[in-house]
Each structure stands twice: as structure tokens, then as C-alpha cells.
N, CA, C and O atoms as a CHARMM CRD file, in Angstrom:
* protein
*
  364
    1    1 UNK  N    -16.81600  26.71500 -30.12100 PROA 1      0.00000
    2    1 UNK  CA   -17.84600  25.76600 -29.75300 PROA 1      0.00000
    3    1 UNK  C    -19.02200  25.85500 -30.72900 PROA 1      0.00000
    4    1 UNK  O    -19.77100  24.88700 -30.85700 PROA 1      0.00000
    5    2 UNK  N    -19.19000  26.87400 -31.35300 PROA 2      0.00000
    6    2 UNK  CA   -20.43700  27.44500 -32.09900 PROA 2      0.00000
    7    2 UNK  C    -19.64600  27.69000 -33.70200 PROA 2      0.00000
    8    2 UNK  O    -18.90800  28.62900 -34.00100 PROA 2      0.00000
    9    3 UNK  N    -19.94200  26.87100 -34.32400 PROA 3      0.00000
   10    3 UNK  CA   -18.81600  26.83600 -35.72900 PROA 3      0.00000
   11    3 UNK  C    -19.69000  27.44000 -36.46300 PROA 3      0.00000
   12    3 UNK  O    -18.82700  28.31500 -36.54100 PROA 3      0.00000
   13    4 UNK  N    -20.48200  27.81100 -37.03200 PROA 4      0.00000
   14    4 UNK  CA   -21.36700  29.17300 -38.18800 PROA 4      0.00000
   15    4 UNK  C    -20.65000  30.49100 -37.43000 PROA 4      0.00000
   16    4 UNK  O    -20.72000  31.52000 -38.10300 PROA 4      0.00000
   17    5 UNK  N    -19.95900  30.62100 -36.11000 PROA 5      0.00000
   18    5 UNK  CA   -19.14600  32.08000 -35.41800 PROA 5      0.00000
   19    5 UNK  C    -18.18300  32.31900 -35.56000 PROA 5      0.00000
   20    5 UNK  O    -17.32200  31.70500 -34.93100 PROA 5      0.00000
   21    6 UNK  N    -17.76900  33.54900 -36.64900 PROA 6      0.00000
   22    6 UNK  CA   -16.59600  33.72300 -36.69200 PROA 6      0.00000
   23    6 UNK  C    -15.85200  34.14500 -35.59000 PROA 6      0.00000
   24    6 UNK  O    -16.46500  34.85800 -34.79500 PROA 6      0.00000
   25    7 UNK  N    -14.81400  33.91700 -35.36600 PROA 7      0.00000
   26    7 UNK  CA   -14.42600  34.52400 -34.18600 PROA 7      0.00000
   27    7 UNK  C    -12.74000  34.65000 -34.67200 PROA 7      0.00000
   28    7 UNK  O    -11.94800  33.84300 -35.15900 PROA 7      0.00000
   29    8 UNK  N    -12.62000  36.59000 -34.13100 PROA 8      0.00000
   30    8 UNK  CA   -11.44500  37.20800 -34.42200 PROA 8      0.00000
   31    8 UNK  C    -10.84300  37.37600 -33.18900 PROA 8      0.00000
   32    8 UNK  O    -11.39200  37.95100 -32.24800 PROA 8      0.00000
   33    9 UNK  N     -9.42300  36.75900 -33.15000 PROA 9      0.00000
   34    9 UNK  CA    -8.56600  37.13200 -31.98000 PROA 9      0.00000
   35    9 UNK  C     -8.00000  38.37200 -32.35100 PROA 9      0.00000
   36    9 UNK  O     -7.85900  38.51100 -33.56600 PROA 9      0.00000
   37   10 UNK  N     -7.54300  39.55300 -31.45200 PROA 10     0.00000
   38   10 UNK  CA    -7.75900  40.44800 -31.51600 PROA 10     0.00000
   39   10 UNK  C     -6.28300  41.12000 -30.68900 PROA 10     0.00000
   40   10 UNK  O     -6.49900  42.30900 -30.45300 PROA 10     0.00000
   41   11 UNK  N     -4.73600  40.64400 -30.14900 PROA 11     0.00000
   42   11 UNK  CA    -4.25200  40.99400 -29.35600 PROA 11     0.00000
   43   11 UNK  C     -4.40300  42.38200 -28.88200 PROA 11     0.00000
   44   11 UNK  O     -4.07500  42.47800 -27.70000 PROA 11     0.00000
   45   12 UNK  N     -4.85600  43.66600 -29.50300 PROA 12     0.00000
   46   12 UNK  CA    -4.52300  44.73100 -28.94000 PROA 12     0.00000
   47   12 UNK  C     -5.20500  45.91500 -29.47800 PROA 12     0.00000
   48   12 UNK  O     -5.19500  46.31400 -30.64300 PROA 12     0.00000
   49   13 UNK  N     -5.92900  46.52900 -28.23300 PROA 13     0.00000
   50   13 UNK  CA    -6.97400  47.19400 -28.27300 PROA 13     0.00000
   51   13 UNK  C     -7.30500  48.44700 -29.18900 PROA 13     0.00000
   52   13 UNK  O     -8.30100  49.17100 -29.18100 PROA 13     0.00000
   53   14 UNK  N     -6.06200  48.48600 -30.05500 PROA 14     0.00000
   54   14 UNK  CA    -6.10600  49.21200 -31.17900 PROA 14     0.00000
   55   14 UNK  C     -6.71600  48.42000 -32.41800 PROA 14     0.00000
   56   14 UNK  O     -7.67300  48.68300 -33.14600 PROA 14     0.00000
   57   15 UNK  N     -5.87200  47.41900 -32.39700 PROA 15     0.00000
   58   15 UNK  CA    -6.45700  46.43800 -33.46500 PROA 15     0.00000
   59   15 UNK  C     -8.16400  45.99200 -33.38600 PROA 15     0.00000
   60   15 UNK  O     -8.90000  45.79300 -34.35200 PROA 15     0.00000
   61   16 UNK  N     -8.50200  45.91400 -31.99700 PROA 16     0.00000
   62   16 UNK  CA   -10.52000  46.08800 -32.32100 PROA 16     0.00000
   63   16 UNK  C    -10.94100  47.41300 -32.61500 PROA 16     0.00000
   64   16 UNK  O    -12.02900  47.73400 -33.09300 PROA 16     0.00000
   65   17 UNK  N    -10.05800  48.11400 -32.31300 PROA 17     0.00000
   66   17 UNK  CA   -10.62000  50.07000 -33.12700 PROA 17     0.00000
   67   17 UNK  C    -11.00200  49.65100 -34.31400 PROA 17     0.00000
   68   17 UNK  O    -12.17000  49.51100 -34.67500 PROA 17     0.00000
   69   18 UNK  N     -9.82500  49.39700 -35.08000 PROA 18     0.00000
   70   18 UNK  CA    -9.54600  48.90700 -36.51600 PROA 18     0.00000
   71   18 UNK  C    -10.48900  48.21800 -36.99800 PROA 18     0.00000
   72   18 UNK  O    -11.20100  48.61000 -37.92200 PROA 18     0.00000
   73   19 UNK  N    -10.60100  47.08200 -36.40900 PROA 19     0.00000
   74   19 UNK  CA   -11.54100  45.90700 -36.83400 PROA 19     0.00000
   75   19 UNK  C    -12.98800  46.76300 -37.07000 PROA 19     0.00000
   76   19 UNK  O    -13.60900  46.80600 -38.13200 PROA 19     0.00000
   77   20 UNK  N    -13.32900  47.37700 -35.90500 PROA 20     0.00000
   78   20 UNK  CA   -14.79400  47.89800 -35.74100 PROA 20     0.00000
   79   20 UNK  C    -15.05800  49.01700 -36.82500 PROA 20     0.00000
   80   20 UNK  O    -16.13500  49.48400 -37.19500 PROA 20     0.00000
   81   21 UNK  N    -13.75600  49.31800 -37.23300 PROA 21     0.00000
   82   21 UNK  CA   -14.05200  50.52400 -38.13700 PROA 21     0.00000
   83   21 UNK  C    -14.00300  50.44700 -39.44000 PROA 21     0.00000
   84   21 UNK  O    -14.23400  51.39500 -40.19100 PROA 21     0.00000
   85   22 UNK  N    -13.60000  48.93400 -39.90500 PROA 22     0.00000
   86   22 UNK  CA   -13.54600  47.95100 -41.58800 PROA 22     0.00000
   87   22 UNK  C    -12.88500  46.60700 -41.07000 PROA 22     0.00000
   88   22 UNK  O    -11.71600  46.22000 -41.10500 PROA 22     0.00000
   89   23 UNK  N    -14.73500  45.68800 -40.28100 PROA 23     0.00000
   90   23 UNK  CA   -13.97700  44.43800 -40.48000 PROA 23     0.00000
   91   23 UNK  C    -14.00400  44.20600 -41.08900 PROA 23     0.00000
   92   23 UNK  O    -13.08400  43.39600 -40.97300 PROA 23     0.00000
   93   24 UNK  N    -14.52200  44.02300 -42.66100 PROA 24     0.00000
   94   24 UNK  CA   -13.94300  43.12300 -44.02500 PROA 24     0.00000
   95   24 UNK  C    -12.48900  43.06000 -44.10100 PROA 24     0.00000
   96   24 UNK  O    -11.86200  42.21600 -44.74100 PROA 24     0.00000
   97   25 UNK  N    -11.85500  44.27000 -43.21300 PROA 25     0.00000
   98   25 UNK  CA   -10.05600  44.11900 -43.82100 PROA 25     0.00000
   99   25 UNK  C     -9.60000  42.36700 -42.52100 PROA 25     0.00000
  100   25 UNK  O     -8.50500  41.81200 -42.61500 PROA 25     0.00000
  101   26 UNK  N    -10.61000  41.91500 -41.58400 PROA 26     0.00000
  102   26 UNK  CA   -10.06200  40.93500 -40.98200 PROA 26     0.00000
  103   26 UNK  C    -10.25200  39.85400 -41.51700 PROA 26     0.00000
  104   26 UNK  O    -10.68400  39.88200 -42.67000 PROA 26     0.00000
  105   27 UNK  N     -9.98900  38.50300 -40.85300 PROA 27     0.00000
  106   27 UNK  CA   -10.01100  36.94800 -41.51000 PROA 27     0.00000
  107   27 UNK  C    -10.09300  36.91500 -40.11400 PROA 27     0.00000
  108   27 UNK  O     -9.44800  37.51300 -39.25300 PROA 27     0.00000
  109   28 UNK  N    -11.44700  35.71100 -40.02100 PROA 28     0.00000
  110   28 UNK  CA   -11.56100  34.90300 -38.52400 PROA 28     0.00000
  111   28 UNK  C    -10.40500  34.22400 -38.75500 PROA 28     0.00000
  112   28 UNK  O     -9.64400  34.07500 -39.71100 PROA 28     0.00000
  113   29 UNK  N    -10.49300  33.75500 -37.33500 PROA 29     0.00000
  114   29 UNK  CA    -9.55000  32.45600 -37.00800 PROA 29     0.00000
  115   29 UNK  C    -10.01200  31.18300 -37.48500 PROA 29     0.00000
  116   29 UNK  O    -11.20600  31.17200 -37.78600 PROA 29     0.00000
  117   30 UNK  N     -9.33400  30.02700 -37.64500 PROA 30     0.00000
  118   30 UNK  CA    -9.64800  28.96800 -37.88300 PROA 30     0.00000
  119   30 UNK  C    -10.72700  28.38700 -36.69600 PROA 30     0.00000
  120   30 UNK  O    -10.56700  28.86000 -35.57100 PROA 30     0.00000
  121   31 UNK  N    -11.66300  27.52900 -36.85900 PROA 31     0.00000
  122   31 UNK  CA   -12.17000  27.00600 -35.73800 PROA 31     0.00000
  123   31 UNK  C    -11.29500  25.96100 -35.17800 PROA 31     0.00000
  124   31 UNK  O    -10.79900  25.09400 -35.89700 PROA 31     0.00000
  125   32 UNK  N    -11.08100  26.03400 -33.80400 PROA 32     0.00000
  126   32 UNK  CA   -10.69000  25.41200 -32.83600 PROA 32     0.00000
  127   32 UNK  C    -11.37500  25.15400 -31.08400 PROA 32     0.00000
  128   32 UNK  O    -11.96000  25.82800 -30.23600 PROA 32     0.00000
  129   33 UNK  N    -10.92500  23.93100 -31.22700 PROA 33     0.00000
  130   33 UNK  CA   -12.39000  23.40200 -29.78700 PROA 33     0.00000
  131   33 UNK  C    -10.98400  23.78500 -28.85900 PROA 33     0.00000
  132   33 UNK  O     -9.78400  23.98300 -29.05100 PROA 33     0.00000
  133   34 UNK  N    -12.24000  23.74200 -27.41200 PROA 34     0.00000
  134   34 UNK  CA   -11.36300  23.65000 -26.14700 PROA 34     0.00000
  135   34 UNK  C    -10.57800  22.57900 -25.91600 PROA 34     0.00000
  136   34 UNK  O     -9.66400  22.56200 -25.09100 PROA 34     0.00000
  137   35 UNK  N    -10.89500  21.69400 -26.60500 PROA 35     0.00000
  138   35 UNK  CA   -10.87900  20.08400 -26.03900 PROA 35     0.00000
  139   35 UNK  C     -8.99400  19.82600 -26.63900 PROA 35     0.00000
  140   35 UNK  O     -8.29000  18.96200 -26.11300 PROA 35     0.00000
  141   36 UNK  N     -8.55300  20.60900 -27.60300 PROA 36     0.00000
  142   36 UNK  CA    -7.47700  20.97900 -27.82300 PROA 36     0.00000
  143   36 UNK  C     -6.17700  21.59400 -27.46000 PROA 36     0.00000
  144   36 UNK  O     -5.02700  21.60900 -27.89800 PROA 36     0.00000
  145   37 UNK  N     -6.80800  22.06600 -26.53200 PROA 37     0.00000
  146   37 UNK  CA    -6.22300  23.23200 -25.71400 PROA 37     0.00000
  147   37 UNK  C     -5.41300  22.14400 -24.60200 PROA 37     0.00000
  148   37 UNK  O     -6.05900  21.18900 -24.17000 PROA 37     0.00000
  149   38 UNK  N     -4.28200  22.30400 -24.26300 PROA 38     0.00000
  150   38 UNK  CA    -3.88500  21.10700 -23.59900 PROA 38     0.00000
  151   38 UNK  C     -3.71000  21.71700 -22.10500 PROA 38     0.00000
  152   38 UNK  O     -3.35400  22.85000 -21.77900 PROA 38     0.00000
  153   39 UNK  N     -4.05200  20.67500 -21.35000 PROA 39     0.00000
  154   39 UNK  CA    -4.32700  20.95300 -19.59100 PROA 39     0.00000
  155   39 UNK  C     -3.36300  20.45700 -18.68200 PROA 39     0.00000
  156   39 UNK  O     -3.02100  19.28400 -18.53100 PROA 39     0.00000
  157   40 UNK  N     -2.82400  21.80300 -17.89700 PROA 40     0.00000
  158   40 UNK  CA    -1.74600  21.43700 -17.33100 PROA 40     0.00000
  159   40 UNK  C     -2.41100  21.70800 -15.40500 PROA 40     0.00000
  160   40 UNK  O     -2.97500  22.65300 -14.85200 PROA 40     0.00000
  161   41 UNK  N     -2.00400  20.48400 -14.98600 PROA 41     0.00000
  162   41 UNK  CA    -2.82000  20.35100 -13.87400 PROA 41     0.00000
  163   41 UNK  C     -1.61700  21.07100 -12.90000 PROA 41     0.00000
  164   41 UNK  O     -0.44600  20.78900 -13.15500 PROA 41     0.00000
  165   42 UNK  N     -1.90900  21.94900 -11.84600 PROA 42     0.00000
  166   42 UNK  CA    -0.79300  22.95600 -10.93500 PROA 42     0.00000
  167   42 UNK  C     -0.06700  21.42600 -10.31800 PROA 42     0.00000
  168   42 UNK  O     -0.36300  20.24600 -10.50900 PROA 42     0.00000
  169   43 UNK  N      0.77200  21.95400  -9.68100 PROA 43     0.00000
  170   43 UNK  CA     1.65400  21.32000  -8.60700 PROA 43     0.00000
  171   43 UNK  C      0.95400  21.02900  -7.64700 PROA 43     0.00000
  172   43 UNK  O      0.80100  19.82500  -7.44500 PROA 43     0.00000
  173   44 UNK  N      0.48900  21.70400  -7.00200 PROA 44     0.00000
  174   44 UNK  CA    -0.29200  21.62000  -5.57200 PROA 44     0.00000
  175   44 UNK  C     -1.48900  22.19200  -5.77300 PROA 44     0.00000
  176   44 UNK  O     -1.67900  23.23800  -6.39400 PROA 44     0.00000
  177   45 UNK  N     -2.80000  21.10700  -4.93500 PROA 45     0.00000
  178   45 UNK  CA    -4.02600  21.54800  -5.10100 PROA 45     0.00000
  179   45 UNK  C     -4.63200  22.24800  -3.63900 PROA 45     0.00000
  180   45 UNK  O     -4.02400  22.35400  -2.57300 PROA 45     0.00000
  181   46 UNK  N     -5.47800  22.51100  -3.83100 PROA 46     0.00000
  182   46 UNK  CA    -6.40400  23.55600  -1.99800 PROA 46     0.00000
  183   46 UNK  C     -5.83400  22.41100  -1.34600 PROA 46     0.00000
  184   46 UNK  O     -4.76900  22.41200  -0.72800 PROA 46     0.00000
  185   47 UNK  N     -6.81400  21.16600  -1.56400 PROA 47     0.00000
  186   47 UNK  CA    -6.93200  20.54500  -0.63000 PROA 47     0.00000
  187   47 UNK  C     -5.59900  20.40000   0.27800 PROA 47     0.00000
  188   47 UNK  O     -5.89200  20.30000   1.47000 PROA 47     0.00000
  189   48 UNK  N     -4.43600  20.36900   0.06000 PROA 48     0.00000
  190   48 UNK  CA    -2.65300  20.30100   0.12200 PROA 48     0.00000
  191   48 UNK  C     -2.47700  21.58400   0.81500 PROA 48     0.00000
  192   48 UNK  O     -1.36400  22.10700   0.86200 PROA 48     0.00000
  193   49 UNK  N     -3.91100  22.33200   1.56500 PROA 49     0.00000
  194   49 UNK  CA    -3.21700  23.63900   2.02300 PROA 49     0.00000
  195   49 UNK  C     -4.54800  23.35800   3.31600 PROA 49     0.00000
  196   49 UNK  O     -5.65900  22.88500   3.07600 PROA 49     0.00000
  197   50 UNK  N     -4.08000  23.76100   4.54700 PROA 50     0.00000
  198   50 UNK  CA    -4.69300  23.31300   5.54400 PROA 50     0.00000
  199   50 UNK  C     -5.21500  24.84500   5.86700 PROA 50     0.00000
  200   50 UNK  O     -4.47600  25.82800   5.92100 PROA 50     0.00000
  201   51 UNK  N     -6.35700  24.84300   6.02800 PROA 51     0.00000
  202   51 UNK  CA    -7.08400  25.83800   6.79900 PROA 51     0.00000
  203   51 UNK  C     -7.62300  27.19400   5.96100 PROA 51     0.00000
  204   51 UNK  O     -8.38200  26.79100   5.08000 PROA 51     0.00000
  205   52 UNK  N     -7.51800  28.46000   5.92800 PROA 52     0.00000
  206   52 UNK  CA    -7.13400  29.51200   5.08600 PROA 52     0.00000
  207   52 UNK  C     -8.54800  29.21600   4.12400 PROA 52     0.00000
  208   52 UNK  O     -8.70200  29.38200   2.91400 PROA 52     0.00000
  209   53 UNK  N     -9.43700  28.74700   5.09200 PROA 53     0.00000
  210   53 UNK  CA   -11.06600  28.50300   4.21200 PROA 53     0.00000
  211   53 UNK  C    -11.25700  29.66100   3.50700 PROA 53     0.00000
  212   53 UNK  O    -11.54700  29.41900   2.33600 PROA 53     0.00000
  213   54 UNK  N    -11.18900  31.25100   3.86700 PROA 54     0.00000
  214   54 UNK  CA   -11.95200  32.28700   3.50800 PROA 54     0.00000
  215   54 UNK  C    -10.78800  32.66100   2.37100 PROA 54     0.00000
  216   54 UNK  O    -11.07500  33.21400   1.30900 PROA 54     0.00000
  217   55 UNK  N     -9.39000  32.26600   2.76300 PROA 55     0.00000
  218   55 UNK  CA    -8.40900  32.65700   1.70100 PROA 55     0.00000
  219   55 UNK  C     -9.12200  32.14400   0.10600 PROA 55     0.00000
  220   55 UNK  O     -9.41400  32.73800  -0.93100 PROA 55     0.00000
  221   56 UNK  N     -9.19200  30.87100   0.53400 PROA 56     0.00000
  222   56 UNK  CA    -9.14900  29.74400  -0.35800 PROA 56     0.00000
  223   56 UNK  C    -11.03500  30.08700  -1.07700 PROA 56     0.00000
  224   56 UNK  O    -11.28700  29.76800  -2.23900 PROA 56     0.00000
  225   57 UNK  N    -11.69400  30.48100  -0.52600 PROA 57     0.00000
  226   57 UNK  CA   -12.90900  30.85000  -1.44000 PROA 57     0.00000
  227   57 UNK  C    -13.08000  32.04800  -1.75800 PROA 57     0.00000
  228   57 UNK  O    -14.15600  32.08200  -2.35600 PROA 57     0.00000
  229   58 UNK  N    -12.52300  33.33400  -1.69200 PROA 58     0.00000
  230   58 UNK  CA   -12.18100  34.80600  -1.83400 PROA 58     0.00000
  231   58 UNK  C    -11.44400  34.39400  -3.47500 PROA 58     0.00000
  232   58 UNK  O    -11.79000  34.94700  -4.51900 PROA 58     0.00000
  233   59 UNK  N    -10.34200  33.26900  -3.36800 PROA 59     0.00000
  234   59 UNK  CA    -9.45700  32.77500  -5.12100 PROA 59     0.00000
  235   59 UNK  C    -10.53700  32.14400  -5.79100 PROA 59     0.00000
  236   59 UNK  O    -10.54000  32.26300  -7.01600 PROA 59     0.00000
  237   60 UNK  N    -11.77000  31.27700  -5.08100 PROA 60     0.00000
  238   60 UNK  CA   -11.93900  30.65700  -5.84100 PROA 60     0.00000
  239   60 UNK  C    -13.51800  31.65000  -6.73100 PROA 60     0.00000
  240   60 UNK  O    -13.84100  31.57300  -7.91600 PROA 60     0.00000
  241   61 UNK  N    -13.98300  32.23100  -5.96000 PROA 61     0.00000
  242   61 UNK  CA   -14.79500  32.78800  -6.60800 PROA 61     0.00000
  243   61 UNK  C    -13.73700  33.94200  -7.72800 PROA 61     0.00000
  244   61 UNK  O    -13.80700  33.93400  -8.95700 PROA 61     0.00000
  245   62 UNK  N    -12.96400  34.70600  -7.03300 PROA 62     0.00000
  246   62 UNK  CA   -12.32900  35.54200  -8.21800 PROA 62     0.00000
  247   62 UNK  C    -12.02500  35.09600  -9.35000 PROA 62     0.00000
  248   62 UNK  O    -12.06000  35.80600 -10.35600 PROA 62     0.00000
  249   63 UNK  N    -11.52100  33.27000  -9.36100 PROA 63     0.00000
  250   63 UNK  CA   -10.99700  32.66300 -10.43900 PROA 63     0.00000
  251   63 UNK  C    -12.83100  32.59900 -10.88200 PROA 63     0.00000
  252   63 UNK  O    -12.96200  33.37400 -11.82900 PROA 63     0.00000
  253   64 UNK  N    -13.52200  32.28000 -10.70300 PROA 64     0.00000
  254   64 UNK  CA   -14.51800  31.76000 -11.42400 PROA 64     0.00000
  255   64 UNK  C    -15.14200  32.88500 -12.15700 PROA 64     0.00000
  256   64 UNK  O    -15.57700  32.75300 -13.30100 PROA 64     0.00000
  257   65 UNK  N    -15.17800  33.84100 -11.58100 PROA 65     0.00000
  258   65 UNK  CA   -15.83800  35.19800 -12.13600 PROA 65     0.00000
  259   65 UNK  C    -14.81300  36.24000 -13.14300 PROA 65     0.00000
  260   65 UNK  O    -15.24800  37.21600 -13.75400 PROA 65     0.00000
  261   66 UNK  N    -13.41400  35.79600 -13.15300 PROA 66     0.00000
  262   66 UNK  CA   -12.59200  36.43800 -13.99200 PROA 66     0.00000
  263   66 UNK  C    -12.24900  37.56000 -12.95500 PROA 66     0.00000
  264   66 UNK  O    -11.58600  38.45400 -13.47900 PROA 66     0.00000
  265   67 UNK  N    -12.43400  37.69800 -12.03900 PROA 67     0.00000
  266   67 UNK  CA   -11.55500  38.99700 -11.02700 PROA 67     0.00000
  267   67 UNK  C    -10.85000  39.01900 -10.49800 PROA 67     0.00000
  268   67 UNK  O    -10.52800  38.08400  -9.76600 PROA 67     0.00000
  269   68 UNK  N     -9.89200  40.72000 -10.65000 PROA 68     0.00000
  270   68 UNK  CA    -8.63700  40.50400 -10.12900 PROA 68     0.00000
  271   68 UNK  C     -8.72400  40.57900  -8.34900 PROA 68     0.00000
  272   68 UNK  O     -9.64600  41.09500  -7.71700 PROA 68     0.00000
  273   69 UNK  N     -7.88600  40.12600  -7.95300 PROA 69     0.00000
  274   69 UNK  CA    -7.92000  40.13100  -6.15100 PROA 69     0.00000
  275   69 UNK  C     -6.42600  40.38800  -6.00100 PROA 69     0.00000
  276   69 UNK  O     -5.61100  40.44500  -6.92200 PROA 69     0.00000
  277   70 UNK  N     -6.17900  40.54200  -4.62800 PROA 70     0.00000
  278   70 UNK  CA    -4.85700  41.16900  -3.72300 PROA 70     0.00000
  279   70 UNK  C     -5.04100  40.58300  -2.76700 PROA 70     0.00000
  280   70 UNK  O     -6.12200  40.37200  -2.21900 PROA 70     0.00000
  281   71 UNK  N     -3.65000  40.13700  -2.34800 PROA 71     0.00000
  282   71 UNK  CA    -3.61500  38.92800  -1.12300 PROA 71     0.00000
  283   71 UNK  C     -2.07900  39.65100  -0.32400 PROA 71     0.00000
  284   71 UNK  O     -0.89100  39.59800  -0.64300 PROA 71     0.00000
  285   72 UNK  N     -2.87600  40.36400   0.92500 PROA 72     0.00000
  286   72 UNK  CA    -1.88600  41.04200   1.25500 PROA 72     0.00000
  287   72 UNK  C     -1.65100  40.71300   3.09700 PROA 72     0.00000
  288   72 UNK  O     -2.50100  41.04100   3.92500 PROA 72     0.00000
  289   73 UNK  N     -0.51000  40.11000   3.40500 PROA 73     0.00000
  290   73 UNK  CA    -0.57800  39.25100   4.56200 PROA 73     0.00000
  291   73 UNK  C      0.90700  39.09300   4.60900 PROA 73     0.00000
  292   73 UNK  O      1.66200  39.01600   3.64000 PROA 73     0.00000
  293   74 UNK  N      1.17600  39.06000   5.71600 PROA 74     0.00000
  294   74 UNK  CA     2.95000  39.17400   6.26900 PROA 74     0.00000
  295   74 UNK  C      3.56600  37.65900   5.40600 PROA 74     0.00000
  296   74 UNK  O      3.01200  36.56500   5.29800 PROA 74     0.00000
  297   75 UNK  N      4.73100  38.06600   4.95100 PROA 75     0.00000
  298   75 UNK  CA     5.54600  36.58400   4.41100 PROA 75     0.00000
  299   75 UNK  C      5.55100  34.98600   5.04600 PROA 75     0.00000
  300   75 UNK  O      5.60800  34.83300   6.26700 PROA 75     0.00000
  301   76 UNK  N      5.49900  34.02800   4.28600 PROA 76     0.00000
  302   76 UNK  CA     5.21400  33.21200   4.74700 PROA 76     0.00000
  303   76 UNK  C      3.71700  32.51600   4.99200 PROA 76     0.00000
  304   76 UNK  O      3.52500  31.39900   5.47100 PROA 76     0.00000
  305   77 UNK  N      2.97700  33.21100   4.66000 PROA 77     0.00000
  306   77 UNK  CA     1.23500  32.70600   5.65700 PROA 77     0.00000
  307   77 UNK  C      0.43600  32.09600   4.22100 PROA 77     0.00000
  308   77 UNK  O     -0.77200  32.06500   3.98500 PROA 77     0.00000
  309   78 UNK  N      1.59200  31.63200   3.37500 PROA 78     0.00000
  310   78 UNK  CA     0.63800  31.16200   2.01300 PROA 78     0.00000
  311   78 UNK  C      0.54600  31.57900   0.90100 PROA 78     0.00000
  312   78 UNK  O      0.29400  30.79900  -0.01700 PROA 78     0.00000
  313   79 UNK  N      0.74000  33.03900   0.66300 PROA 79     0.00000
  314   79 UNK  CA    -0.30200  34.19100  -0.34500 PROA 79     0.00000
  315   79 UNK  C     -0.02300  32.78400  -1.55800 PROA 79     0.00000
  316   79 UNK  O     -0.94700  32.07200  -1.95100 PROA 79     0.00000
  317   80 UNK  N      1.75500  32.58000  -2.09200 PROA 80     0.00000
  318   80 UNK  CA     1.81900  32.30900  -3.02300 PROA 80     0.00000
  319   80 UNK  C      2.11600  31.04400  -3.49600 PROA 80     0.00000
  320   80 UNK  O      2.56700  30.72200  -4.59500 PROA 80     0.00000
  321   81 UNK  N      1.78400  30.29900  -2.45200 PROA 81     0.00000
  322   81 UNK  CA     1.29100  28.91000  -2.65400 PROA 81     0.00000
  323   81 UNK  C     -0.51600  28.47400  -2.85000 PROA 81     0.00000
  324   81 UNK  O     -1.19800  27.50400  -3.18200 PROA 81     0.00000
  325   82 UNK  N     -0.64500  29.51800  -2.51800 PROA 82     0.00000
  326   82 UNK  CA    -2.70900  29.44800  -3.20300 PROA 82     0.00000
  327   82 UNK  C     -2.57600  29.85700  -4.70300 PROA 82     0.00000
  328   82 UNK  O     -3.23900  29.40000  -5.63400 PROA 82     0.00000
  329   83 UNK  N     -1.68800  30.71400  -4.75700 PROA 83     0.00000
  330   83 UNK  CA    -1.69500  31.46200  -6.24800 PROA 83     0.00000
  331   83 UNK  C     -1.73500  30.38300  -7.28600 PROA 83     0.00000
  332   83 UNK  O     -2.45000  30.21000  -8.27200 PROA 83     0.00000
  333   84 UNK  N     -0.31600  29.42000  -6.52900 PROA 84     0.00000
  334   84 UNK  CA    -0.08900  28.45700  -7.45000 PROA 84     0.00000
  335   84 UNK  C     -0.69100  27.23200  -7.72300 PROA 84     0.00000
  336   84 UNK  O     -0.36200  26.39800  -8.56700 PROA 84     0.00000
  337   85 UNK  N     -2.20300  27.19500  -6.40300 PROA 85     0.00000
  338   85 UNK  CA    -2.96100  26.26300  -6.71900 PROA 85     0.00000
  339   85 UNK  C     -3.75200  26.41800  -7.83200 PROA 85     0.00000
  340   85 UNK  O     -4.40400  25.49000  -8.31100 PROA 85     0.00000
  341   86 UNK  N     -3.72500  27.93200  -8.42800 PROA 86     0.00000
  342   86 UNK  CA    -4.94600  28.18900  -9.08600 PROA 86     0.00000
  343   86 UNK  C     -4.00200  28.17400 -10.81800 PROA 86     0.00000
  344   86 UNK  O     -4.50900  28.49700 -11.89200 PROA 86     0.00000
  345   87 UNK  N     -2.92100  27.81900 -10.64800 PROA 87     0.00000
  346   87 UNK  CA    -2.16200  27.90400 -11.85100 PROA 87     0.00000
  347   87 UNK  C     -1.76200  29.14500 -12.29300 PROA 87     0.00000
  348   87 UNK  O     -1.48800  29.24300 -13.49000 PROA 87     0.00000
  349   88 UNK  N     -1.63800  30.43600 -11.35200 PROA 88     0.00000
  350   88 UNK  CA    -1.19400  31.70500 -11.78900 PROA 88     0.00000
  351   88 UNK  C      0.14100  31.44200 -11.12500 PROA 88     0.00000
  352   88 UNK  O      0.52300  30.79900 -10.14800 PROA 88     0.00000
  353   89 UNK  N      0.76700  32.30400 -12.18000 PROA 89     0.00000
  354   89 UNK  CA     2.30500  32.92000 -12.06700 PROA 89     0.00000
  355   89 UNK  C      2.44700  34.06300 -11.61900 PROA 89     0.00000
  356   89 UNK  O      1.67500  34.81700 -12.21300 PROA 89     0.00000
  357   90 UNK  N      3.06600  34.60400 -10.84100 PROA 90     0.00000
  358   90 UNK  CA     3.43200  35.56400  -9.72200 PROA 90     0.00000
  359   90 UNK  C      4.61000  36.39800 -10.65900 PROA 90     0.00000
  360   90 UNK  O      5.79500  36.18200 -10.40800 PROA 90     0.00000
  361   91 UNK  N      4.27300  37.25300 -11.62900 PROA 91     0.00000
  362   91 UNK  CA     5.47600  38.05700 -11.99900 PROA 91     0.00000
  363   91 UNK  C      5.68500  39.18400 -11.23600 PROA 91     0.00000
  364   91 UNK  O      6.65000  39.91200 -11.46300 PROA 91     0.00000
């Protein structure tokens, strides 16, 4: 978003050791916008899920803040049809 910023992708937390310890040996990335990034809208949205208010804002703040959460509730009662409102995959 900020193009004078280089910005280094970095997969693996050895490789920012590295970086931090001679970035001249890196090359930023090319600049690239969000607007590129292509958007894949889930299958099913909240609204498509009846009730489960506190479920459903417990995901939505975690999604907004980047935190991980645990949704732990007898089979059947949803867990992983909210998951999939939020576009996460259940490995």
C-alpha cells in the first residue's frame, strides 16, 4: 500500500534470523496491492446460521484481531459450519 516500503516476505523464522543479521544479502518483493489478491466469498454466510449469537461474535472478533480460538461443543451443534463462514479450513 506504501510503495517507497520495501517489504520482504520471509517464509521461515530462520530466514528473518538471517535477514536481521545481513539484510543486504535480501531483495524486497515486487510491489503488489491488495486489490489483486483475488476474493473468494465462503459458501455460507452468519446470517445462514440461526442463533449461536455469542458463537458467532467470540469468531468474529478472533477473526478481526488475528486470534486463535477453540470451539469445543458435542457433534453436530455447528462448530464447523461457522468455521466455514469465516473461510477457514478445518485440517
Amino acid at each position: 500500500m506504501i510503495q517507497e516500503l520495501p517489504v520482504y516476505g520471509l517464509p521461515l523464522l530462520k530466514d528473518v534470523v538471517k535477514f536481521l543479521q545481513n539484510p543486504s544479502s535480501f531483495e524486497p518483493q515486487q510491489n503488489s496491492s491488495f486489490s489483486e489478491l483475488p476474493l473468494v466469498a465462503p459458501a455460507v454466510d452468519f446470517c445462514d446460521i440461526k442463533g449461536q449469537a455469542h458463537v458467532k461474535r467470540a469468531l468474529e472478533i478472533a477473526a478481526e484481531g488475528s486470534h486463535n480460538i477453540v470451539l469445543s461443543r458435542p457433534p453436530g451443534c455447528g462448530k464447523t459450519l461457522m468455521a466455514h463462514c469465516l473461510g477457514l479450513s478445518l485440517h
